[in-house]
N, C-alpha and C positions, 0 to 999 in steps of 0.2 A: 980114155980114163973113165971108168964107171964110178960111178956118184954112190957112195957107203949107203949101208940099209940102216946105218944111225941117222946118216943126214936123212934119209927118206922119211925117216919115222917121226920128225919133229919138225918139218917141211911142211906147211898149210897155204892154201892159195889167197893171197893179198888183199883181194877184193872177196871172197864169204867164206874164209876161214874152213873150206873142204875137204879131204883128203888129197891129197897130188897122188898121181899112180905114173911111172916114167912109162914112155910110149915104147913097142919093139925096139925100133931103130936105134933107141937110147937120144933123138934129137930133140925130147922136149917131156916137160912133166904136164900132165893132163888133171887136170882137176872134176871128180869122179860129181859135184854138184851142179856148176853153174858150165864146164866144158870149156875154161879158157886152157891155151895151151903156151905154156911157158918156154922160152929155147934155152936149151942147155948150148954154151957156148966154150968150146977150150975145156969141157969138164966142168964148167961153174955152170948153176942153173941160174939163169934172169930173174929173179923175182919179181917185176916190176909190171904193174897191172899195163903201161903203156905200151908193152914191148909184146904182150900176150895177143892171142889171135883167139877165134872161137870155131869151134870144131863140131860137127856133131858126133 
């Protein structure tokens, strides 16, 4: 299930307000500032700064 380029566009990362960009694989939205990475899980994206990981 692909996540709407509505939901995409009104989507910001929890902890500094970024842009999110979803990754290829579609398995998480990457936040284009601070690089935390959110898991989209079942189609719903996590939003929850605990659940995120850091990526370079």
């Amino acid at each position: 299930m692909a996540i709407s380029k509505e939901l995409l566009e009104i989507l910001v990362c929890p902890f500094c307000k970024g842009e999110v960009r979803i990754q290829p694989a579609e398995t998480g939205l990457k936040c284009v500032e601070c690089r935390r990475v959110y898991p989209i899980r079942d189609g719903i994206p996590v939003m929850l700064i605990d659940e995120a990981r850091i990526e370079d």
